[in-house]
N, C-alpha and C positions, 0 to 999 in steps of 0.2 A: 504493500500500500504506500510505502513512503517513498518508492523508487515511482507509482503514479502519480506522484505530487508534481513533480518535474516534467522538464519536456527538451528540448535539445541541447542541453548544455549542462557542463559538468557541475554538482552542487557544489564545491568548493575549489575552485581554480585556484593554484599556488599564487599566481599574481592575478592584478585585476585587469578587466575589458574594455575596449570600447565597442559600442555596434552602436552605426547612423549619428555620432555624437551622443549620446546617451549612455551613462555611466549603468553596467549591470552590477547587481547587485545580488550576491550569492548566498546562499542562508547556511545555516548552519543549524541542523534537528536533534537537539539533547535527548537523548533517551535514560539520562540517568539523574537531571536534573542538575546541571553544571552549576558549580560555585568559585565564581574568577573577580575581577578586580574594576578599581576604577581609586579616585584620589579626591587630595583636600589640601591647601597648605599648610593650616592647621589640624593637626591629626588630634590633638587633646581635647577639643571639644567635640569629636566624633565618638566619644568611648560612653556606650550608651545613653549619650544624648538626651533621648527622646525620653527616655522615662523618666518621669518623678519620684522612683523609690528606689530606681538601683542606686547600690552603696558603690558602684563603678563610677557614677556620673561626674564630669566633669563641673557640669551646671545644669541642678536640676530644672527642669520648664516651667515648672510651680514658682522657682525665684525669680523667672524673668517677666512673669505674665504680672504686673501692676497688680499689688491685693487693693482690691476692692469689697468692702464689706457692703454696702449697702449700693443697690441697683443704681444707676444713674437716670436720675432726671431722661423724660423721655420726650426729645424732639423729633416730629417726623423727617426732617430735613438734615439734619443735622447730628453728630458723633459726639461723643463727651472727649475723642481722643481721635484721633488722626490716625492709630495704629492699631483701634478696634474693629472687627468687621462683624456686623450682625449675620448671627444664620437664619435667613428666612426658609424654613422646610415646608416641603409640599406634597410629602408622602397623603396627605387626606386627600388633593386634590387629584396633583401630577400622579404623581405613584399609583392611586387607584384604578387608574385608567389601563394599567397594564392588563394585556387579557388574564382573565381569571382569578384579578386581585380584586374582587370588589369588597366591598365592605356594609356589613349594617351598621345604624345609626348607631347600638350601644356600643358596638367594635370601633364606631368612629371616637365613639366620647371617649372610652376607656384610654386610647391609643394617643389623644390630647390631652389626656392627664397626663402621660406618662413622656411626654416630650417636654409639658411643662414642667416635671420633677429633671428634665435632660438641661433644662435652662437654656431653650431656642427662644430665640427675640422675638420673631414673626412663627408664628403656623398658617400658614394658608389650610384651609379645614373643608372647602368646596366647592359649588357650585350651584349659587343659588334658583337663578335660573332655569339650572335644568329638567327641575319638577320639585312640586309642592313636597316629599319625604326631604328630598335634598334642602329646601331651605327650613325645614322645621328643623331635619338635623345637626345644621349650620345653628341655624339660630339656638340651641339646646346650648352647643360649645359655649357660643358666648358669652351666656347668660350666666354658666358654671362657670368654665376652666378662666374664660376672657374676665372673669369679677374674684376668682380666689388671687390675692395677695398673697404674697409671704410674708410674714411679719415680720422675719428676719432682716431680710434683703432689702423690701419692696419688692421684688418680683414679683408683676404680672406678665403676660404675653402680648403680643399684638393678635388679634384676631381678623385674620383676611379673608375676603370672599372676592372668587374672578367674573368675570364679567365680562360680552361681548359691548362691542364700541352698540350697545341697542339700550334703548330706557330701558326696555321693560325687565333686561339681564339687571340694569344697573340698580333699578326701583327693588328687583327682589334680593340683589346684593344687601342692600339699607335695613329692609325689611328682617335681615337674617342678623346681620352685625353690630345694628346699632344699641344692642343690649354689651355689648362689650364696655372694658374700661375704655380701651384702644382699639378702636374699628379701623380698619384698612379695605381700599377696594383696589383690585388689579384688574385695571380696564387694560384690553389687550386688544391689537389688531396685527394684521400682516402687512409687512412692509416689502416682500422683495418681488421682484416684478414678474415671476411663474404664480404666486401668491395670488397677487392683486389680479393677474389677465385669466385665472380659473376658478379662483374657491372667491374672491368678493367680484368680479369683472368692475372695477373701478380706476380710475385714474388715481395718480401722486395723488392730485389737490383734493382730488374726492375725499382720499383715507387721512390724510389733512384734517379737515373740515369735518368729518367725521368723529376724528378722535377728541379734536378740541370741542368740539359742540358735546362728546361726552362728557367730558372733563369738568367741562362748566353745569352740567345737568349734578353727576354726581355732588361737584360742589351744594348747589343749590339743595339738596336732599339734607345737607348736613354733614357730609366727610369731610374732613380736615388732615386725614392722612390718604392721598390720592398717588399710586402706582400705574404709570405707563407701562405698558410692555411690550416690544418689537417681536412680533413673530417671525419667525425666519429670518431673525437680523442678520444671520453668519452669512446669508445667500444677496443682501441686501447693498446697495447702492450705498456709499458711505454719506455722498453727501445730501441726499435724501434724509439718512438717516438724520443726520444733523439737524436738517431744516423742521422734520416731525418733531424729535427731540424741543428742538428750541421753541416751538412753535406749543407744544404741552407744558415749557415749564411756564414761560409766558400764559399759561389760561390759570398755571399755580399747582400744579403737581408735588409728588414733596421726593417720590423716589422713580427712578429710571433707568428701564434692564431694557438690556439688548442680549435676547436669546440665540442660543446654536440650534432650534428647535430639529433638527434633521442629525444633528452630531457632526458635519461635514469637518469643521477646522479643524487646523492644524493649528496647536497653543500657539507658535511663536506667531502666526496668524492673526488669531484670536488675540492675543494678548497688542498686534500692533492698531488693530481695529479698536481696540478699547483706546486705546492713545490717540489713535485720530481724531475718535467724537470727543474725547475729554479736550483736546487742544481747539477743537474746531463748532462745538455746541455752544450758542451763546448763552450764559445763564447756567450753564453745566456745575460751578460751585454751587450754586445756591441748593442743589439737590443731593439725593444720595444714591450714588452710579450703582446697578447690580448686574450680576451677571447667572445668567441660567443657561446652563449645558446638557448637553445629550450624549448618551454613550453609544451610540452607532458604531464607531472605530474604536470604541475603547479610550478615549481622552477624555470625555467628559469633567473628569477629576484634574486630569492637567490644566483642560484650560477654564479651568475655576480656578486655580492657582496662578495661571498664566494672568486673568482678566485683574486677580488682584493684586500681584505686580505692577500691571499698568494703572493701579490707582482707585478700580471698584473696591468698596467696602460695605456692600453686601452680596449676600452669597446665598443660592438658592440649592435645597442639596433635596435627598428624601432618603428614608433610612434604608440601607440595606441596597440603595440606587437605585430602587424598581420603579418602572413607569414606563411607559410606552414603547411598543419594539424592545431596545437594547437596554431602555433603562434613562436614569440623570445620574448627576454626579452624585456621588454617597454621601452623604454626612457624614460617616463614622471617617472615611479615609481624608476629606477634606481636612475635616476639624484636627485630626492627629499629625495629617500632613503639617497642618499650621503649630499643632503642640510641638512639636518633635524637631521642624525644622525653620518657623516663622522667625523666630528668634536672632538665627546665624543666615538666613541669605534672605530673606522678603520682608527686608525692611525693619521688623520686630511686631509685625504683624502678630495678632492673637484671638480666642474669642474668648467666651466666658460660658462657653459649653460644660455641663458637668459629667465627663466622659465617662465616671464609675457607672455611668446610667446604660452607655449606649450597647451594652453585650444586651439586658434587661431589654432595652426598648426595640434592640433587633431582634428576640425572639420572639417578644410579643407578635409584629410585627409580620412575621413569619408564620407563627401560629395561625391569625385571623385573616390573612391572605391567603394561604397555602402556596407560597411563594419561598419556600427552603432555598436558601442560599447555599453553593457549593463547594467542596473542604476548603480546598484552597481562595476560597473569596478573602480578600484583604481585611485585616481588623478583627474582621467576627466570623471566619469559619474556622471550621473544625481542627484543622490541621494549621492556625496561623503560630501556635505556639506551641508545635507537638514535632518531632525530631528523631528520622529511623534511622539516616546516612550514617556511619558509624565515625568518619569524620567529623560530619557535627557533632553528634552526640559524645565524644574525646573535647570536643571543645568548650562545648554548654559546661558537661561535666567539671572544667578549668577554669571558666569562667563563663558566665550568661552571653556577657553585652560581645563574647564573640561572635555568637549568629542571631544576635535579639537585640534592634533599636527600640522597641517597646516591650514596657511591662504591660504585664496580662492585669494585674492590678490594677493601671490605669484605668482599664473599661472595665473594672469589675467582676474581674476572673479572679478567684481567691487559688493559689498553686503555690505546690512546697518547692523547693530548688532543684526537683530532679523529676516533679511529675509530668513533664510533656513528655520526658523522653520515651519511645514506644518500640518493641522490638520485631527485627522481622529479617526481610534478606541484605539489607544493606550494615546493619547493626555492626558494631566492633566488638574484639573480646573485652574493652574498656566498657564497655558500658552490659556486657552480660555481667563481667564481674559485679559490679556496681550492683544492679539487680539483685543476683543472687546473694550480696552482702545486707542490703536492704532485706532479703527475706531470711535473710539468719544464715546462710550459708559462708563459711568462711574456707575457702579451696584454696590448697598448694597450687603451685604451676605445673605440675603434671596431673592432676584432677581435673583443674580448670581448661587444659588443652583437651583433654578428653571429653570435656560435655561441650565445651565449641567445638568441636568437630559435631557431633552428634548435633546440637544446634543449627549447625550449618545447612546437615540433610536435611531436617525437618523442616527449616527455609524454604525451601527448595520446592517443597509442594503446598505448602503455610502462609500465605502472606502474613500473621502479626502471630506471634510466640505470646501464650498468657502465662502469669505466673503457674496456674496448674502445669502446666510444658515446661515451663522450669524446674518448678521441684521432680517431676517424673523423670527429666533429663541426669538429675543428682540422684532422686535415691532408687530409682529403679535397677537393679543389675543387669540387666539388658539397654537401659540407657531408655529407648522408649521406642513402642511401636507406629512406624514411620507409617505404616496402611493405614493402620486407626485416625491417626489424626488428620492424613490426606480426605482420607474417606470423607472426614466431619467436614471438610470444606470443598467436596466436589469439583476438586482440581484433579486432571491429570497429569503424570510425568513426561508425556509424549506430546506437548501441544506446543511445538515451535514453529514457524512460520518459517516459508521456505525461502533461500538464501536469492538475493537480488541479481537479475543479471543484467549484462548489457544490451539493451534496445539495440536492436539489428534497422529499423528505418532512421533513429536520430542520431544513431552512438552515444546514446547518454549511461552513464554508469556511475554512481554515485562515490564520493571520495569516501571509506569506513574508518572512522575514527574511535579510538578508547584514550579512556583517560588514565595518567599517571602521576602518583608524586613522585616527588627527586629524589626516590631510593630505584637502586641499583636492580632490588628485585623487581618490583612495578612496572620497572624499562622491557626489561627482557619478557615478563608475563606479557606485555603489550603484545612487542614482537612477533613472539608466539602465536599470539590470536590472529594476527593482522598482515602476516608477511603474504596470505592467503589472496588476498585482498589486489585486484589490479591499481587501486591507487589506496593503498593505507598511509593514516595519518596518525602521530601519539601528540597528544596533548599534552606537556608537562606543566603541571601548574607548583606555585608555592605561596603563602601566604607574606603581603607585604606591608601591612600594617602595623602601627607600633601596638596595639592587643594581643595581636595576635602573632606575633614574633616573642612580644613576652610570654604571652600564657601558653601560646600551644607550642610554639617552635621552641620556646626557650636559646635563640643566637640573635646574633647583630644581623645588621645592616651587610657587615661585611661578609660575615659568614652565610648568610640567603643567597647573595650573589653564588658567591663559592658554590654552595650548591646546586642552583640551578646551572650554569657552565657546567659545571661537569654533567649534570645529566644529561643536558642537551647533545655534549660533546658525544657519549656514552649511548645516547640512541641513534646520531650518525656512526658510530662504531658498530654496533647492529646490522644496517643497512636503510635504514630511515630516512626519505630526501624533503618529508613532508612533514616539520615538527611547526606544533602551534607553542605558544608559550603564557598561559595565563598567571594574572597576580592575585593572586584569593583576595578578598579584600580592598581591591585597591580604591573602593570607594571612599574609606577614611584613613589610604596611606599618602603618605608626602608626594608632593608632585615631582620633587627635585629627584629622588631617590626612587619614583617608578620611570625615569627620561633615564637614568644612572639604570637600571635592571635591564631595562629595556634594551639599552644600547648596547649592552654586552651580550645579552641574547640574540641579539641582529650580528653579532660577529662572533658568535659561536656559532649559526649555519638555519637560525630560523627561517621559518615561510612566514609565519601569521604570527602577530599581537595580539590578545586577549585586551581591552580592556572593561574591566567588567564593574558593575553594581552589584556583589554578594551579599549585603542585607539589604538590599533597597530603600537607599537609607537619601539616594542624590533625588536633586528638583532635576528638570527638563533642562533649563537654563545653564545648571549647575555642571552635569553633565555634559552638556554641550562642551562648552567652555574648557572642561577637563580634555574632552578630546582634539579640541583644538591646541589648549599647550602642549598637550603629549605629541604631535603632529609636526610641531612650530621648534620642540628643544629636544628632540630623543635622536640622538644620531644616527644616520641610515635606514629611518620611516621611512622614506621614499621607494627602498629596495622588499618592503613587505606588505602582507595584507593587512589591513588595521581591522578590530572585529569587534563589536561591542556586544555584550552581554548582561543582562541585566535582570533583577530579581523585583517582584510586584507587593513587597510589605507595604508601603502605601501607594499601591496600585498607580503607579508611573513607571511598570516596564515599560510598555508600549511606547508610550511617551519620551520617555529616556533613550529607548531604542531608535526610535525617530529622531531626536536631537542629536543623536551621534553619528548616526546616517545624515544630514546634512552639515555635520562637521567635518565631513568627509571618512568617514567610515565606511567602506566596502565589503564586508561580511557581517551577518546578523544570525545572533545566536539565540533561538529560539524555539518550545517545545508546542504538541498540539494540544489544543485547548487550555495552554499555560499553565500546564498542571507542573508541578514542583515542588520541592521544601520549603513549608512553611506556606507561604500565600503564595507560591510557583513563581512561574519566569515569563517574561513576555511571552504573548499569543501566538504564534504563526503565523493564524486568520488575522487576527487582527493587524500586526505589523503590516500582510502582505495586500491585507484590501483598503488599507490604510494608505499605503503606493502605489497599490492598482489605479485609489479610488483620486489621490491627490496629485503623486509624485510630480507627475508630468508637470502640473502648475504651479506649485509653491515648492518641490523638492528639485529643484536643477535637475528635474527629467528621467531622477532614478526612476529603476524600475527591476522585478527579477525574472526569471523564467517558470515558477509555479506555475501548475496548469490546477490552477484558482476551480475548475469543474469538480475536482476530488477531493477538494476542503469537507465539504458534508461528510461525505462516505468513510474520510481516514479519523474523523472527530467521531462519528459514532463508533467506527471499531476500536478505538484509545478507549472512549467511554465505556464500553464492553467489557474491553479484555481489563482495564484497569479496576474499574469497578468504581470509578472517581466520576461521575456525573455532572452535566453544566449546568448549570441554575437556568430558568425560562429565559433568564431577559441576557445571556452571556454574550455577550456581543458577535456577532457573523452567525453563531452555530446554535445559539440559545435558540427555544421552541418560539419564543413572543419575538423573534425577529423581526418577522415580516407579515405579523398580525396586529390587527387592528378592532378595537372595543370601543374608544371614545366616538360619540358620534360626532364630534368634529370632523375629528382625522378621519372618520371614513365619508363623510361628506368631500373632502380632499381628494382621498383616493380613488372615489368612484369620479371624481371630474378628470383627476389626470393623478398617476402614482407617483411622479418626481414630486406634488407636493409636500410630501413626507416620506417619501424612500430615498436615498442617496444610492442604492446599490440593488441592483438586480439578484432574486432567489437563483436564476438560471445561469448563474456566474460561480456559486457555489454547490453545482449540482442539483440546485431543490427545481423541479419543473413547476411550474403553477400556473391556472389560471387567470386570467384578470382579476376576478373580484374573492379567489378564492382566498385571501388574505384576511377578510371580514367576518369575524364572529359577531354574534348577536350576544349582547347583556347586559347588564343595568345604565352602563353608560352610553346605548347606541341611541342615535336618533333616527326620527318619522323616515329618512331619506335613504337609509342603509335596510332598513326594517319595508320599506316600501322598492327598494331595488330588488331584496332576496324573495320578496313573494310574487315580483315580475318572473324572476326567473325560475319561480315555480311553477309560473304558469296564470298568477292571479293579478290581474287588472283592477284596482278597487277603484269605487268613486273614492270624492275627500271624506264622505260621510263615515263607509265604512270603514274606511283607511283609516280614521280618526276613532271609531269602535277600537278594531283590532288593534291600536296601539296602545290603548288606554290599557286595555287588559293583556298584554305584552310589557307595559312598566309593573302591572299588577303582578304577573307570574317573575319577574326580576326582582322583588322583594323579597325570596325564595330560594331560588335557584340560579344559579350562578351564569349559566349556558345554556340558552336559548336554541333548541334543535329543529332541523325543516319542520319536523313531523307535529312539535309545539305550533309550528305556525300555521299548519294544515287543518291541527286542531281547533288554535283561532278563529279561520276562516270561516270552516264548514261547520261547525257543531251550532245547531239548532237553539240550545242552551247559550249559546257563546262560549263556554267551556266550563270544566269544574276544577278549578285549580289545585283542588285538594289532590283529585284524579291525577294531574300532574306532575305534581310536587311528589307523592306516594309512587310513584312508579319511576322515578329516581331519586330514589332514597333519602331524600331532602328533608327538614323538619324544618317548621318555622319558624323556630324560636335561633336559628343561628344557623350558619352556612357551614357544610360540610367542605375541610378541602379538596381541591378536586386534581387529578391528572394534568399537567400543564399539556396546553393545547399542541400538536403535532405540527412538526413545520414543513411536512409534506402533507397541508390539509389539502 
């Protein structure tokens, strides 16, 4: 499957290409979950950083964030500091809208108590408009959550409702919010010109004159805290946008977002647009800039960090990222983003989120959606602080903050010093030992060689060893029965996949790489595997960071060199003409001293440079930059491949991996479905439909040879065979891709699908029909509901069309997913229907939603 990923040309060329002027771009397919390097010039404040309780920290984040005991005075226009950014979350609005995430009103309330125990400035909570449950609902929040104080703090919330540029949205916006302390309305329209010429058919001046004549109506009702909002600003004409901008703060607006609503940008993109309108809006101080992103590509999260470098200081997230298609940007990775690293490169940016909340507020979350987020999801999955690699786990064991920028204690994980670590086939005898000491075992060195062997088979058929497998491995005298335990996990020993060969029409054959440390034995095992191989590669890596040179390596500066040279030298002595050379770490090693590594590895007989992000700890910006000094001072970069590599702990692989590809980086290392240790490694999909979707216009033209039709098919067999699953909204390969609920966006999609698709299903192997992208459920409208029973067959007047929709909001109160056969039922039942009939024949009750199967993305 990963040799059909490709198409004429070799996956990792020892140097790099040109074809037609166009820089190719070669990937590189980790199958073990690589951990390599990248830098900092200051390495001391890199040493666990991010967390507020490691005893590592250089400065903990808690000292740097301004204590404030009691809430600040609340102006809508206005910051009590220049280096706060409000998080306006919109999980109740945006986020619900994802297929299959709907919510009832008391799952709505419950889930706005518990954001306001998260301490978010703004909740957007709905949509009042779009039917009488929805603004009782709305109005419920405000009247609670929008009036509970903290006597502590002062903390209350802002309570917002959105709202189309139409009175009658805005009248039932008022209607919902004005029970709050702090009401907010987010009047929204589209600004870019596929926008305007299909889903409003209006001119500039029209949506103009529209928005301000809203602007001035909601005034009139009573809002005093009034949000614009640019639909599709990412796709939008800059000075256009200016002119609406200027033209809403002038009618007295108090906050102003310009949306990625499609996910298209690229941060450095995104973030030079935010500087355009800030330099070129007249009246732009007097308001407060925000920015809302979309994860289609997987940035989302970047260029919210991107948009507030250029200056926004508010930030629109949802928890867990869910919302339409691919998702928004997350709150949890935003805000940690900002804990962890706001301090040391954006300025000193911060918020006043109370993180021990956000693990709590994403399971909720998850629970009342049925929207389970994936191990490896950033922050809050399962696997972000759990550790099988047996080099990691040597490491943690040494020291944490060697492969953890975040405590789990931050968001509210309570964990002893050694409980992530988890056993299985990567595992070391450092960390069996370790185990078995913990469960009372104390073993000589010829005991303990004898139950890791035995540990090893049991691997072999086992993905994760429990302590029962431990102690039976000790005191059984047979050691333990390797059938029994295979058995219990319905694996066989014979299930490997057959070996790749060379395409006879392209001559494509892929380069086979393994990885090794700078021991003498690891060189030769390589070899061994690899000599088989028409183009084998070893990877020699070593740790270059001062952490990790202390804790794990225990040598200098000078003595890592020493060692890598020699191996290098030592696997051209082999026969090796294809060695890579990564820096473990080198995210928070010295820049001077990875140019110094660097350069000596280039003249002991390397092909490729690693440099990497092993705890994904760099910004976009940050990375970039590193790969441009290392480019700019490492002698004899010009004679190798440069490679970036990068890990997704607050989810800017992607992002990072893009920045170092327009730094000039020419291989990208990256696994499927970004599955990896800890929160995994950049995407595949994503990096490559990322430069499918942009390259050519904002990336100088890169581009690589995947044959992008076999992305679907190779992410469900990973998902399979791993057993590691993508969340609905995963970006490219998640089920809610290329599915549509809000009846907005399917209003869009059914006039033209570039409204809100940036990428074709049939690019990724998914075949689809036009409209078969549209499910029916709580959030669709009269126009989607009345296309799907065209193509049933059923022609209504307005009369009935207006029956059958009423009692189609009625059976959405219920049930989550609206089927032909529900609508058939509508139509033709004599009765009009019996909902209860309904509801009971798919297992629904009415007092709460059952979660359901995430929708298929070969619907």
């Amino acid at each position: 499957m990963a040799s059909s990923l490709l198409t004429s040309s070799g996956m990792i060329p020892t140097t790099g290409s040109t074809v037609v002027g166009r820089s190719v771009l070669p990937f590189q397919s980790s199958l073990h979950s690589l951990r390599l390097t990248h830098s900092y010039k200051n390495p001391a404040l890199f040493i666990s950083c991010c967390s507020s309780v490691s005893k590592n920290a250089a400065t903990s984040s808690t000292d740097l964030k301004p204590a404030v005991e009691r809430w600040p005075e609340y102006l809508p226009n206005k910051l009590p500091d220049e280096n706060y950014v409000r998080v306006f979350d919109t999980t109740l609005r945006d986020g619900e809208q994802a297929p299959g995430g709907s919510l009832t009103p008391p799952q709505k309330l419950e889930i706005a108590r518990q954001l306001a125990k998260l301490r978010v400035d703004i909740m957007e909570v709905g949509f009042p408009g779009s039917s009488e449950e929805e603004l009782e609902t709305v109005k419920t929040i405000a009247k609670t959550v929008g009036n509970e104080v903290d006597e502590e703090t002062g903390y209350v919330p802002v309570i917002c409702a959105i709202a189309r540029s139409k009175h009658r949205d805005i009248e039932a916006a008022w209607e919902a919010v004005k029970y709050a302390k702090r009401p907010r309305i987010l009047i929204f329209t589209s600004t870019s010109d596929i926008h305007m010429k299909y889903k409003l058919k209006k001119t500039q001046e029209e949506v103009i004159e529209m928005a301000v004549s809203s602007i001035r109506f909601a005034k009139s009702l009573g809002f005093n805290d009034i949000q614009l909002g640019c639909e599709d600003g990412g796709r939008s004409d800059k000075d256009f946008l200016c002119k609406i901008l200027g033209e809403a703060i002038k009618a007295d607006v108090t906050v102003v977002n310009v949306a990625d609503t499609v996910g298209i940008n690229m941060p450095h993109e995104y973030a030079e647009l935010v500087t355009y309108l800030k330099a070129n809006t007249p009246g732009i101080d007097d308001v407060v800039f925000s920015v809302h992103c979309h994860n289609d590509l997987g940035l989302a999260t970047a260029n919210s960090i991107a948009g507030i470098r250029a200056g926004a200081r508010q930030v629109e997230v949802t928890i867990n990222g869910i919302g339409e298609r691919s998702g928004n940007a997350s709150l949890e990775e935003v805000v940690m983003a900002l804990k962890c690293r706001g301090a040391y490169v954006i300025n000193g940016v911060y918020t006043r989120i109370d993180t021990r909340q956000i693990m709590a507020t994403s399971k909720m979350v998850q629970e009342y959606t049925g929207l389970y987020v994936q191990a490896h999801k950033p922050i809050v999955g399962a696997n972000c602080f759990v550790h099988e690699s047996g080099i990691h786990q040597d490491g943690i064991l040494k020291n944490r903050s060697t492969y953890e920028i975040l405590s789990p204690e931050d968001i509210g994980i309570v964990k002893s010093q050694n409980s992530g670590l988890v056993l299985g086939k990567l595992s070391g005898r450092h960390a069996v030992k370790d185990r078995l000491k913990e469960l009372g075992y104390e073993l000589d060195d010829e005991k303990l060689n004898a139950v890791f062997s035995l540990f090893r088979d049991l691997t072999k058929n086992k993905k994760r060893i429990t302590d029962a497998d431990m102690k039976a491995l000790v005191t059984s005298s047979d050691g333990i029965s390797l059938e029994k335990s295979n058995g219990a996990n319905g694996l066989k020993s014979n299930g490997y996949i057959p070996v790749l060969q060379v395409d006879e029409e392209t001559g494509y054959v892929p380069v086979i790489c393994a990885i090794a440390r700078c021991k003498h034995r690891d060189i030769e095992a390589t070899w061994e595997a690899l000599k088989y191989a028409k183009r084998p590669r070893i990877l020699v890596f070593t740790s270059t960071s001062d952490i990790h040179m202390k804790y794990k390596l225990k040598k200098t500066q000078e003595e890592v060199i020493e060692m890598a040279v020699s191996s290098i030298r030592f696997a051209k002595s082999l026969g090796f003409n294809d060695i890579q050379f990564g820096c473990e770490d080198g995210g928070r090693s010295d820049k001077d001293f990875l140019c110094k590594i660097r350069g000596e590895a280039i003249k002991a007989g390397v092909t490729v440079v690693t440099i990497g992000d092993t705890v994904g700890i760099n910004m976009p910006h940050e990375y970039g930059e590193l790969v441009t000094y290392l480019k700019a001072n490492t002698p004899g970069i010009d004679d190798v491949v440069v490679a970036v590599h990068c890990h997704n702990d607050l989810g800017l692989a992607t992002a990072n991996s893009i920045a170092g590809i327009r730094a000039g980086a020419r291989q990208v290392e990256v696994t499927i479905n970004g599955i990896g240790e800890r929160s995994g490694n950049a995407s595949l999909e994503e990096v490559v439909m990322a430069l499918k979707c942009r390259g050519a216009y904002v990336i100088n033209g890169v581009y690589t040879r995947i044959d992008t039709r076999q992305i679907m098919a190779t992410s469900k067999m990973v998902q399979e065979y791993t057993g590691l699953y993508v969340q609905a909204h995963k970006p490219i390969v998640g089920a809610n891709c290329f599915v549509h609920e809000s009846g907005i966006h399917q209003d869009g999609i059914l006039k033209n699908r570039s409204t809100y698709e940036i990428l074709s299903p049939e690019d990724i192997g998914i075949v689809k029909s036009q409209n078969s992208g549209l499910v029916l459920g709580k959030l669709s409208g009269r126009h989607a509901v009345k296309d799907r029973l065209k193509e049933l067959g059923y022609e209504l007047d307005d009369e009935k069309l207006n029956a059958v929709f009423s009692l189609f909001r009625d059976l959405t109160k219920n049930k989550k997913r609206i089927t032909d056969a529900d609508l058939k039922a509508l139509v033709t039942s004599s009765d009009e229907i019996s909902l209860e009939k309904l509801n009971g024949a798919n297992g629904l009750k009415s007092n709460g939603y059952i979660p359901v199967p995430q929708v298929s993305s070969n619907v």
